[in-house]
C-alpha positions in Angstrom: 0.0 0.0 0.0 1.4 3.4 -0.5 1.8 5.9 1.9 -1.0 8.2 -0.1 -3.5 5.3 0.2 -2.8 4.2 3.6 -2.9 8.2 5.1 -6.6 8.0 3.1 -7.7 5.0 4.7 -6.1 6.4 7.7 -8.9 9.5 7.3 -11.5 7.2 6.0 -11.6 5.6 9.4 -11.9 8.4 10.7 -14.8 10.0 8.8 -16.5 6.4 9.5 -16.7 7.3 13.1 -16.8 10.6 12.9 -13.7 12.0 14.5 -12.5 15.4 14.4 -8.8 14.4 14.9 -6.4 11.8 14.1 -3.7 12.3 16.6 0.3 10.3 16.1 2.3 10.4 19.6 5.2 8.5 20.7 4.1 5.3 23.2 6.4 2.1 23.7 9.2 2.6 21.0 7.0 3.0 18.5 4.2 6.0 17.5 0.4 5.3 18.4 -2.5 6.8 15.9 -5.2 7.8 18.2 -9.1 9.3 16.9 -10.3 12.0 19.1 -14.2 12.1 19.7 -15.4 14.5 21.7 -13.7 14.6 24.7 -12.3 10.8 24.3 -9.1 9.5 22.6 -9.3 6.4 21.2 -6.5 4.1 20.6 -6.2 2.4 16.8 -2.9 1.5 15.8 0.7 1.1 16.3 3.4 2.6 13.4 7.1 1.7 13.5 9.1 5.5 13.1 10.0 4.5 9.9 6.7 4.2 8.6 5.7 7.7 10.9 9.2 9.4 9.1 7.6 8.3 5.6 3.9 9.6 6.2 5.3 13.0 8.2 7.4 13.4 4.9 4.6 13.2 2.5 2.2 15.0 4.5 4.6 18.0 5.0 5.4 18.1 1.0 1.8 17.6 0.3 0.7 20.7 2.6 3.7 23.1 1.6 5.4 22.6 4.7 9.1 22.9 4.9 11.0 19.6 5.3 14.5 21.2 6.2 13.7 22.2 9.5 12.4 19.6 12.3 12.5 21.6 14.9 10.2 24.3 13.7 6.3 24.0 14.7 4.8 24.3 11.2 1.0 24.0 10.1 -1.5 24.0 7.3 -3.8 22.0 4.7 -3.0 19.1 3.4 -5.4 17.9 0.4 -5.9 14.5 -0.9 -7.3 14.3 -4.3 -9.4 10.9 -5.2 -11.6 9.5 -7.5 -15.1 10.3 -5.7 -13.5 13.0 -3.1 -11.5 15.5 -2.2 -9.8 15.0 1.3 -8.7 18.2 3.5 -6.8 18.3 7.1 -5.5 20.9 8.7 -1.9 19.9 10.2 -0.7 21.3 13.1 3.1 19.6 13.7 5.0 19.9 16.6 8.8 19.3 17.4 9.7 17.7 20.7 12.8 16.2 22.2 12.1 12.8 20.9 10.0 13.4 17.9 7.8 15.2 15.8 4.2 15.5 17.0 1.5 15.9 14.0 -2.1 16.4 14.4 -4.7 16.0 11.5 -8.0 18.2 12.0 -10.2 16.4 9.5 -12.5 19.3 7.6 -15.2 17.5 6.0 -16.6 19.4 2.8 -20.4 17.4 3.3 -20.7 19.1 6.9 -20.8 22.8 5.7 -24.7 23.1 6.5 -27.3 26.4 5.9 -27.4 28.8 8.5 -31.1 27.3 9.5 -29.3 23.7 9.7 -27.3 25.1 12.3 -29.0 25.9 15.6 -31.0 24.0 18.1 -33.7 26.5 18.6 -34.9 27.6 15.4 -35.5 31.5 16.9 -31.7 31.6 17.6 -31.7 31.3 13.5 -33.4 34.8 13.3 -30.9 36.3 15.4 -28.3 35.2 13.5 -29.9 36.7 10.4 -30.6 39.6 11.8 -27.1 40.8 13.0 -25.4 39.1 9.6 -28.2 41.9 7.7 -25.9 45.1 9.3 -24.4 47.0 7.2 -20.7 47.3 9.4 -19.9 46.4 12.2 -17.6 43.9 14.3 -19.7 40.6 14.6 -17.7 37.7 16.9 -18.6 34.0 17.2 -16.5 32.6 20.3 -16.8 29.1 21.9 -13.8 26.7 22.7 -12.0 24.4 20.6 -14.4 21.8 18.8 -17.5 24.2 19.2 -18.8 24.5 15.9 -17.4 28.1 15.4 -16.5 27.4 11.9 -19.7 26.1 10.7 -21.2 28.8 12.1 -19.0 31.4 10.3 -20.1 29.6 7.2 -23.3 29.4 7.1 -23.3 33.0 7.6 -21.5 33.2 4.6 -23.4 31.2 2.8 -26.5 33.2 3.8 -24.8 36.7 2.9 -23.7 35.7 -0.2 -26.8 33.6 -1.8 -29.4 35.9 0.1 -28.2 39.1 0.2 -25.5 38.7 -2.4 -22.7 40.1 -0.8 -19.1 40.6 -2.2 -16.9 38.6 0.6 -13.5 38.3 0.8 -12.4 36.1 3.8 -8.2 35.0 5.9 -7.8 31.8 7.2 -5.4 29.9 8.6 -6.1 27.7 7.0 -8.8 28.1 3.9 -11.3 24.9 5.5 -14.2 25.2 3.3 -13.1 25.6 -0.7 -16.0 28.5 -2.4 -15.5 29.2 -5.7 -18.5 32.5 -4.9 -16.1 33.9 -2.9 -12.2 35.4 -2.7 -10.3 33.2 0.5 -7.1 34.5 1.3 -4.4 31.7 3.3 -2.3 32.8 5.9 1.1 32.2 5.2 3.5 33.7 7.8 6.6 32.5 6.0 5.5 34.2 2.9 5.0 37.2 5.1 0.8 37.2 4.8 -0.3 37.4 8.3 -3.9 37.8 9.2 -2.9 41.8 10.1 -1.1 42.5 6.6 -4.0 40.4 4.8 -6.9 43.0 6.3 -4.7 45.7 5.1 -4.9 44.6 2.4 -8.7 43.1 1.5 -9.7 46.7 2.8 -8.3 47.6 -1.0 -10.2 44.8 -2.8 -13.6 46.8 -1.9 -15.4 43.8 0.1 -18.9 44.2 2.0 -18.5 41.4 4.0 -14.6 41.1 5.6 -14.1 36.7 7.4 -11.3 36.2 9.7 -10.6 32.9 10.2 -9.8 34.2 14.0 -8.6 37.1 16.3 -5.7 35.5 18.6 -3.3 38.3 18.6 -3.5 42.6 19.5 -2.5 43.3 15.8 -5.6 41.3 14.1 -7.9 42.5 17.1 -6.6 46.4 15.9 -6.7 45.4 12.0 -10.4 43.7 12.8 -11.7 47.0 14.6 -10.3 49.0 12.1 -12.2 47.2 9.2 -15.4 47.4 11.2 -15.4 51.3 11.9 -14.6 51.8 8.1 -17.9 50.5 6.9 -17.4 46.4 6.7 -19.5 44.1 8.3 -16.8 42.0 10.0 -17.1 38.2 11.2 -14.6 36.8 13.4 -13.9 33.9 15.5 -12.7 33.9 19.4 -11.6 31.7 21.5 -13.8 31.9 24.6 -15.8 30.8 27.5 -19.4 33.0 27.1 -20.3 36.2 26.0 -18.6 37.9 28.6 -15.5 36.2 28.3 -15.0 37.4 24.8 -15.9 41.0 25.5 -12.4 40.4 28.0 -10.4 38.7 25.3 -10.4 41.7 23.0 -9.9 44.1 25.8 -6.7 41.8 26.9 -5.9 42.5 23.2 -5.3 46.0 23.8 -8.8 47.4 22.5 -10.1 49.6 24.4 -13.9 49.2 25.7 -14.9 52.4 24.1 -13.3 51.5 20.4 -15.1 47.9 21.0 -18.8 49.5 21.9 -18.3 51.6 18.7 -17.4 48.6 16.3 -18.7 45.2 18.1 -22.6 44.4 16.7 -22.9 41.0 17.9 -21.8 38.1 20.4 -22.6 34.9 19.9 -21.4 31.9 22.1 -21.9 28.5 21.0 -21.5 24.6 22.2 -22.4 21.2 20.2 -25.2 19.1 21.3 -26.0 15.5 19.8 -29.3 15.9 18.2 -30.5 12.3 17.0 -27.6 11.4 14.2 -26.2 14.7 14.0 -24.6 17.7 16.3 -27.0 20.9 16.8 -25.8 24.6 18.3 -27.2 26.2 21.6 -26.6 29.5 21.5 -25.6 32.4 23.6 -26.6 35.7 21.9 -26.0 39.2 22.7 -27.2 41.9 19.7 -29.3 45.0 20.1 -30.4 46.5 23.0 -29.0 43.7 25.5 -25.3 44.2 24.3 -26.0 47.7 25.6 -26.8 47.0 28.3 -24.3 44.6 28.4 -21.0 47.1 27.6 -22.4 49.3 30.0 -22.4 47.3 32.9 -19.0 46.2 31.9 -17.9 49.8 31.7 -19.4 50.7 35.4 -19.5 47.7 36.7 -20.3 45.2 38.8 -22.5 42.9 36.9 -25.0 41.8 38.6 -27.4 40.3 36.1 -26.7 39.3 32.6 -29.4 40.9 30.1 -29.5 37.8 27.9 -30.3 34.2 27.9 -27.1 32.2 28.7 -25.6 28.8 27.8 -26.7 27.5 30.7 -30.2 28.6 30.3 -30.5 27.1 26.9 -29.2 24.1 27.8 -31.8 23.4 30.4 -34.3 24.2 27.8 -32.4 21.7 25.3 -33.2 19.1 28.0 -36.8 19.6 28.8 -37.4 19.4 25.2 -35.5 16.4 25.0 -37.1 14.6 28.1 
């Protein structure tokens, strides 16, 4: 078997049980492939380092990654091409003092859904609408890793582009969904694209909608801002635990709270649920008259009540329904 065919069966597997990762660490003299499902990680099989050596190699050549340097942490998308289907991972690699540590984030194509597929609560799809219908402003989705964030993201695309046919010009890091409706930008830091020198430059390319893929550093959280205030409608991914917790995250980024009142339009917060045979969003929304509330009491604090229904509140609601 060749090492193409066996990484694809490798990712097959995968797909069959629907993992999000494929993880390769070292265990016992010899490197382990483990799935990750949810929150468990499940063992599948043994590879001697020679074999690991040979499918790091190809994956790294394959996804434009440098193979001269082993002790640089590199990532990016890898794409199999085959008869009936396009593959893509995201590859994160790692150097340690033993090895080189490689995760695969499998990005399945087939699970880009509409923005109404999306939610569990079907009124948390007009909100969505509704904030994605503004004409500028800074609009954040935030959850943690494994959230749905990016789905989310895309079926707000999707919406703005076939319903309100909006020109979009997205940066990611990397490109997970391929749109041929829309201009995607890749990060490439060793080429010198960053997400902050990208935004510089989309705001040139005359976009109504500006994506970025997500705001982890002071320089993209300024560049993101900046787009907003100069008439964009901005969507943006955080890293964060609720509503609150992102409104924090940009202000540890340097922004102040009276830039973010002036740009920010909407807050959502999100988490998976398993819905029958497939994975539904509850939602944590603050848009309108709520998120002023909201800034204010940040500004004067304390907070003492939260002017919007929270994760918390939603998921009790998702289990009555259920029981």
């Amino acid at each position: 078997m060749t090492i193409k065919s066996q990484l694809i069966e490798f990712i097959k597997q995968a797909n069959i049980v629907k993992a999000s990762d494929i993880h390769f660490i070292m265990k016992h003299d010899k490197i382990l492939m483990q799935f990750r499902i949810g929150a468990l990680m499940l063992p599948q099989r043994y590879l001697s380092y020679e074999e690991y050596d040979q499918l790091l190699a190809y994956i790294k050549f394959h996804a434009s990654l440098t193979l001269n340097h082993p002790r640089q942490p590199q990532s990016g998308l890898l794409v199999l091409d085959q008869q009936e289907d396009i593959l893509y991972c995201r590859v994160s690699i790692l150097p340690t003092y033993y090895f080189q540590s490689l995760v695969l984030r499998i990005i399945n194509s087939k699970n880009q859904k509409k923005l109404t597929e999306i939610p569990f609560f079907k009124q948390n799809v007009t909100v969505l609408k509704d904030m994605a219908q503004s004409q500028a402003g800074l609009l954040l989705i935030s959850g943690p890793t494994g959230s749905g964030k990016t789905t989310t993201a895309y079926g707000l695309i999707k919406y703005l582009k076939q319903d309100l046919e909006k020109s979009i010009v997205t940066i990611e890091d990397p490109v997970e969904f391929q749109q041929e409706d829309i201009v995607q930008m890749q990060v490439n830091e060793s080429l010198g694209m960053t997400y902050d020198i990208g935004i510089k430059e989309i705001l040139r390319h005359d976009p109504d909608v500006i994506v970025i893929g997500e705001i982890r550093d002071p320089q993209t959280a300024h560049q993101a801002l900046r787009a907003a205030l100069t008439g964009h409608l901005v969507i943006s991914t955080v890293h964060a635990k609720n509503v609150l917790g992102t409104i924090y995250r940009l202000l540890d980024l340097g922004i102040s709270l009276q830039d973010f009142e002036q740009a920010v339009i909407g807050i959502v917060n999100q988490r998976l649920i398993k819905d029958q045979n497939d994975y539904k969003a509850l939602f944590e929304m603050c848009f309108g008259e709520p998120l002023d509330q909201l800034l204010s009491q940040v500004e004067q604090g304390p907070i003492t009540d939260l002017p919007y229904k929270t994760l918390d509140e939603e998921f009790i609601e998702w289990q009555t329904n259920a029981s």
